[in-house]
C-alpha positions, 0 to 999 in steps of 0.5 A: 201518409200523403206523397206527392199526387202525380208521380205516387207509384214511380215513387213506391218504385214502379215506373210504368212509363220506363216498362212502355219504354223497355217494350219499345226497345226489345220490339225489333228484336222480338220481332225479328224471330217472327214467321208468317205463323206469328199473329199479333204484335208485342204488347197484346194480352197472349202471343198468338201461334198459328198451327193451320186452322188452330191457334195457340195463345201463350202468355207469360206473368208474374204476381208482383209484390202482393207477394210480400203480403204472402210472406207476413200472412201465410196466405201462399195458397191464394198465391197459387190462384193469383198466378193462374188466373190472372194468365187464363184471364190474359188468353181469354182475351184472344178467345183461347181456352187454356190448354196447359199451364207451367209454373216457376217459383224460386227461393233461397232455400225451399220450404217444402210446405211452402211449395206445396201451398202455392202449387195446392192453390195453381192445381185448384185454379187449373181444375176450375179452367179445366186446365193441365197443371204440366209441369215447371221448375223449383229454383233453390238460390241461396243468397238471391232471397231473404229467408222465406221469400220466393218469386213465382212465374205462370206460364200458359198456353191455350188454343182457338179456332182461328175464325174464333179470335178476338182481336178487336178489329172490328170495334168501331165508333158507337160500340158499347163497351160493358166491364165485370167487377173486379174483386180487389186489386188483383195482382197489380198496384201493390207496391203503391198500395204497400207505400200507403199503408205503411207496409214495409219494415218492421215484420210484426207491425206489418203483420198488426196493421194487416190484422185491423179491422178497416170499417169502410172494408167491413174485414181486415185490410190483410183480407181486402189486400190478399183477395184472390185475382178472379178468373173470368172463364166461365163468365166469358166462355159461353159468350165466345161460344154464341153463334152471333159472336157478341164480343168484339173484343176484351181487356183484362184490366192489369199492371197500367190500369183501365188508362193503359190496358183498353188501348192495347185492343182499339183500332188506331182511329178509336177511342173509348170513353168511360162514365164514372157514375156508371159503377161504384168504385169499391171502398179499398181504392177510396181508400188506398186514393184518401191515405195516400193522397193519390190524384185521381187520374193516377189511380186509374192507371195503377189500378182497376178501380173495380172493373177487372175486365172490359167487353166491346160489343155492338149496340145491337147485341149488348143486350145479349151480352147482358143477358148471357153476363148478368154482372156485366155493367155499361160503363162507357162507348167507343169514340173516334179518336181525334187526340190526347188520351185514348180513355177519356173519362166523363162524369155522366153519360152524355 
């Protein structure tokens, strides 16, 4: 099932380097809608609004392709939790709470059940953010979807303290930079990973080879691939509320992969390098990386390899970062950035 090793996700349909190209081209015009009460530039992880001392955070996503794994195996639900938790996750990045969510979902024809599944899963992850499910829309359009097919969109809005954002501005050289494990591949790299394991086509040989059993997962690769993207609040949240203010900045490990997602929170003369021998890549990207042939330096854009969320912190408070966020793991620190790549990847901690 080889393909070719640099360009395997262009071919599997996705191009990142043409979304960076679309960004770069809509950012003046964005842009020129912004008063003195817009905080960050496009391309941060959440929009962010000031209203005098508060801060509104907003964020907007979709699911992406895992969508069509949802469509063979029924698991709509988990879609539901997919869509809040990966924009909860984007506002936390700022250090917003969230306050409400939207949701959008379109169909050629509805489902009532259907419908009633995906929103159950978005009520259950709100409950856990303590979140207000506020409302949204429910779009029949016949002949834009194939029967039992539908698109969905998250829409969120949190708020902060304005002395309590999390911008990253303060990273310097010699920070340490800690990550939490990812449970899968969240929402991203599916079109790639779908090329791979041949899951396109024939719907019931879809649906058997998503029912085998994979040995190096220990489950069936439908359940490996359809693993719900995990939230980080409650991880996350009592660190932001510490007195000595630990995290200097975070990255929500997304579409563009760890290669694509740190930068967007460094300062211009930094850099960060990570050690691949500080955590243990979890056996469903071994694979994806062996059936599909992927060079290695592709997977670390596509995908999170396993780290779902990066934390930068000082070296004197890392231990209370730790302390306070057992799972958290030392994966790399922050360099100055002379050239080439702002994520260097080193085999050892030197």
């Amino acid at each position: 099932m080889g393909l070719v090793a640099s360009y395997a996700y262009r071919q599997a349909g996705v191009d990142i380097d043409a979304g960076g190209r679309a960004v770069d081209l809509m950012r003046q015009a964005v842009k020129s809608t912004h008063g003195p009460r817009v905080l960050a530039d496009v391309g941060y992880f959440g929009g962010l609004f000031a209203l005098d001392g508060q801060v509104l955070v907003a964020s907007a996503d979709g699911v992406g392709t895992k969508l069509k794994l949802a469509f063979v195996l029924g698991t709509h639900r988990s879609i539901g939790h997919d869509i809040v938790n990966h924009c909860v996750n984007d506002i936390l990045m700022c250090g917003a709470r969230p306050l409400f969510f939207l949701d959008y979902i379109a169909s050629g024809k509805i489902v009532p059940e259907q419908i009633a599944e995906i929103v159950g899963g978005m009520a259950e992850a709100c409950r856990e953010a303590e979140c207000a499910l506020l409302g949204g829309e429910t779009a029949e359009m016949p002949g834009m979807y194939h029967d039992g097919e539908y698109d969905v969109a998250g829409f969120i809005v949190g708020g902060v303290e304005r002395d309590r954002l999390v911008l990253g501005e303060g990273i310097v050289p010699g920070d340490v930079v800690l990550a939490l494990p990812s449970n899968g591949l969240h929402t991203n790299g599916y079109s790639l990973a779908r090329k791979v394991f041949a899951l396109e086509g024939d719907l019931q040989e879809v649906r058997t080879r998503l029912g085998c059993y994979e040995k190096s997962l220990d489950r069936t690769l439908g359940e490996a691939l359809t693993e719900p993207h995990r939230s980080y609040l409650l991880e996350i949240g009592p660190l932001l509320d510490l007195p000595e203010r630990p995290v200097k900045g975070m990255a929500h490990i997304t579409g563009g992969g760890l290669i694509e997602n740190i930068p967007r929170i460094l300062p211009e003369r930094c850099a960060v390098e990570l050690y691949t021998d500080a955590w243990e890549v979890p056996p469903l990207f071994k694979l994806i990386e062996q059936e599909g042939q992927i060079d290695p330096a592709e997977m670390v854009r596509v995908f999170n390899m396993g780290l779902g969320m990066v934390i930068v912190t000082s070296p004197e408070q890392a231990s209370a970062v730790k302390y306070n966020t057992p799972e958290a793991i030392e994966v790399g620190r922050v360099i100055e950035h002379k050239d080439g790549s702002r994520v260097q990847l080193r085999g050892t901690h030197s």
